[in-house]
PLY file of the C-alpha trace (Angstrom):
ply
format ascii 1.0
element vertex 98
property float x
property float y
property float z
element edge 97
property int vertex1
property int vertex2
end_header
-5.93 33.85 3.70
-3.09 31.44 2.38
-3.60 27.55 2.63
-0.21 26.18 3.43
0.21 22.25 1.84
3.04 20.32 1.21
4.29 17.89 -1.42
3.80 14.34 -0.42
3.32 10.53 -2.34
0.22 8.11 -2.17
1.33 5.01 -2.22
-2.00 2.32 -2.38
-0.98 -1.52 -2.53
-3.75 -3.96 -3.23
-2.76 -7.76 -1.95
-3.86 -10.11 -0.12
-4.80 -10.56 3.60
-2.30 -12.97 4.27
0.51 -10.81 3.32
-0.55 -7.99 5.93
1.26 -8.64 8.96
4.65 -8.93 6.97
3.94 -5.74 4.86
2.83 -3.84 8.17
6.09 -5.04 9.46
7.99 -3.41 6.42
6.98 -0.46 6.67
7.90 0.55 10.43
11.09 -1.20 9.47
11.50 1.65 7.06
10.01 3.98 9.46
6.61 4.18 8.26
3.83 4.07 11.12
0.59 5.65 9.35
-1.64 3.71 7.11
-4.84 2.76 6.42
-5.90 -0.51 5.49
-9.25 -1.42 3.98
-10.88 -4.55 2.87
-11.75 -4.63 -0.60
-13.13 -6.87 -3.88
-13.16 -6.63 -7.36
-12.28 -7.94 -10.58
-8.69 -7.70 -12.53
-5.67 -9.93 -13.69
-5.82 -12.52 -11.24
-9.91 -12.85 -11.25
-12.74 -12.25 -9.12
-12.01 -11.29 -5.89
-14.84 -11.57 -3.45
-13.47 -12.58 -0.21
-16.16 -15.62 -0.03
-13.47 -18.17 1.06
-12.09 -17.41 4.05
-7.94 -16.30 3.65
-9.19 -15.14 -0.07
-9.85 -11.34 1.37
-7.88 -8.63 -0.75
-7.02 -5.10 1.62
-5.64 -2.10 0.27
-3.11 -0.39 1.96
-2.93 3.18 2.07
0.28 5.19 2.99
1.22 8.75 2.75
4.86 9.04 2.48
8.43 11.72 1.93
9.89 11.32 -1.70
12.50 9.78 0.42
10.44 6.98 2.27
8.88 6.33 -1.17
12.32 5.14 -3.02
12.35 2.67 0.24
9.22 0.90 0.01
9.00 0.56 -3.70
12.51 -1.41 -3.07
10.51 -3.24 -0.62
7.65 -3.81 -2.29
9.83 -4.89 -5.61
11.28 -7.84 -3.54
7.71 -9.06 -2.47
6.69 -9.07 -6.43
10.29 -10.95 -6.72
9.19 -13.80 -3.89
6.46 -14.13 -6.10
3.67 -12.54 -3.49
0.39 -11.05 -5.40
0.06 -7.32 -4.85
-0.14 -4.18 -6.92
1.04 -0.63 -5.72
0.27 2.66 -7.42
1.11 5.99 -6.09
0.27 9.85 -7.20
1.70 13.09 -6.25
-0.37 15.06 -3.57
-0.65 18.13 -1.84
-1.53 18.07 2.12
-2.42 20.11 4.49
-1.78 19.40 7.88
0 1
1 2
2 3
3 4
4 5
5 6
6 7
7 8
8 9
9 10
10 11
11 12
12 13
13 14
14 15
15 16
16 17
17 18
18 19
19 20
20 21
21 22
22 23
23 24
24 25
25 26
26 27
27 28
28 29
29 30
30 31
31 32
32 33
33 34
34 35
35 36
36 37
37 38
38 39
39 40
40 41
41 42
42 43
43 44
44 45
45 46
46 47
47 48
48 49
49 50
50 51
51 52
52 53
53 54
54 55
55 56
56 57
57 58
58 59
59 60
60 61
61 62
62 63
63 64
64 65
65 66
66 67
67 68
68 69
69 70
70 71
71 72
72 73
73 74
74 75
75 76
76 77
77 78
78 79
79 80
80 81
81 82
82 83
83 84
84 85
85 86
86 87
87 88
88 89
89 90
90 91
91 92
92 93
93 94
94 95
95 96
96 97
Protein backbone atom coordinates (compact mmCIF):
# COMPACT_ATOMS: atom_id res chain seq x y z
CA UNK A 1 0.00 0.00 0.00
CA UNK A 2 1.30 3.56 -1.12
CA UNK A 3 0.74 6.65 1.25
CA UNK A 4 0.04 9.51 -1.05
CA UNK A 5 1.36 13.17 0.70
CA UNK A 6 2.01 16.29 -0.71
CA UNK A 7 4.52 19.10 -0.33
CA UNK A 8 3.24 21.87 1.78
CA UNK A 9 4.84 24.99 4.28
CA UNK A 10 4.31 25.49 8.14
CA UNK A 11 4.20 28.73 8.75
CA UNK A 12 3.97 29.36 12.98
CA UNK A 13 3.89 33.20 14.04
CA UNK A 14 4.25 33.92 17.71
CA UNK A 15 2.75 37.65 18.66
CA UNK A 16 0.69 39.06 20.62
CA UNK A 17 -3.09 38.84 21.32
CA UNK A 18 -3.80 42.16 20.33
CA UNK A 19 -2.53 41.76 16.91
CA UNK A 20 -4.98 38.71 16.18
CA UNK A 21 -7.94 40.08 14.68
CA UNK A 22 -5.78 42.11 12.08
CA UNK A 23 -3.49 39.07 11.29
CA UNK A 24 -6.71 36.77 10.99
CA UNK A 25 -7.89 39.40 8.68
CA UNK A 26 -4.63 39.07 6.49
CA UNK A 27 -4.73 36.00 5.86
CA UNK A 28 -8.34 35.47 4.22
CA UNK A 29 -7.32 38.62 2.44
CA UNK A 30 -4.70 36.45 0.87
CA UNK A 31 -7.00 33.61 0.77
CA UNK A 32 -5.99 31.76 3.70
CA UNK A 33 -9.00 30.35 5.90
CA UNK A 34 -7.32 27.41 8.05
CA UNK A 35 -5.36 28.03 11.14
CA UNK A 36 -4.93 27.25 14.43
CA UNK A 37 -4.31 29.57 17.07
CA UNK A 38 -3.07 28.71 20.54
CA UNK A 39 -2.29 30.61 23.61
CA UNK A 40 1.11 30.36 24.70
CA UNK A 41 4.13 31.70 27.30
CA UNK A 42 7.61 31.60 27.51
CA UNK A 43 10.78 33.28 27.69
CA UNK A 44 12.94 34.96 24.65
CA UNK A 45 14.11 38.44 23.28
CA UNK A 46 11.47 40.52 24.49
CA UNK A 47 11.22 38.73 28.18
CA UNK A 48 8.97 36.71 30.13
CA UNK A 49 5.87 36.15 28.73
CA UNK A 50 3.25 34.87 31.09
CA UNK A 51 0.04 36.32 30.13
CA UNK A 52 -0.53 37.57 33.96
CA UNK A 53 -1.63 41.09 32.83
CA UNK A 54 -4.47 41.04 31.00
CA UNK A 55 -3.75 42.19 26.91
CA UNK A 56 -0.04 40.69 27.72
CA UNK A 57 -1.23 37.04 26.27
CA UNK A 58 1.19 35.76 23.39
CA UNK A 59 -0.86 33.08 20.68
CA UNK A 60 0.79 31.24 18.10
CA UNK A 61 -0.62 30.99 14.92
CA UNK A 62 -0.45 28.00 12.96
CA UNK A 63 -1.04 27.86 9.11
CA UNK A 64 -0.49 25.28 6.53
CA UNK A 65 0.02 26.89 3.28
CA UNK A 66 0.98 26.39 -1.09
CA UNK A 67 4.65 27.60 -1.83
CA UNK A 68 2.58 30.18 -3.49
CA UNK A 69 0.41 31.49 -0.47
CA UNK A 70 3.70 31.37 1.50
CA UNK A 71 5.64 34.21 -0.70
CA UNK A 72 2.23 36.24 0.23
CA UNK A 73 2.14 36.19 3.83
CA UNK A 74 5.80 36.50 4.52
CA UNK A 75 5.23 39.95 2.43
CA UNK A 76 2.54 40.43 4.85
CA UNK A 77 3.99 39.53 7.75
CA UNK A 78 7.34 41.68 6.70
CA UNK A 79 5.15 44.88 6.76
CA UNK A 80 3.78 44.09 10.35
CA UNK A 81 7.67 43.72 11.58
CA UNK A 82 8.03 47.17 9.45
CA UNK A 83 4.94 48.97 11.57
CA UNK A 84 6.96 47.95 14.28
CA UNK A 85 4.31 45.08 15.66
CA UNK A 86 6.13 42.19 17.90
CA UNK A 87 5.84 38.80 16.27
CA UNK A 88 8.11 36.06 15.04
CA UNK A 89 7.25 33.56 12.14
CA UNK A 90 9.14 30.39 11.30
CA UNK A 91 8.11 27.90 8.79
CA UNK A 92 9.45 24.18 7.67
CA UNK A 93 8.82 22.09 4.73
CA UNK A 94 6.18 19.25 5.28
CA UNK A 95 4.67 16.41 3.84
CA UNK A 96 0.67 15.87 4.28
CA UNK A 97 -1.59 13.59 3.81
CA UNK A 98 -4.98 14.41 3.32
Amino acid sequence: MSVVTHSEKVVQIITSSSLELKLIDTLEDIGIYGYTIFNVRGNGDSGLQDSHIEGDTNILIMIVLSSESYEAVMAALSKYKKKGHHLMAFSVNTEVLS
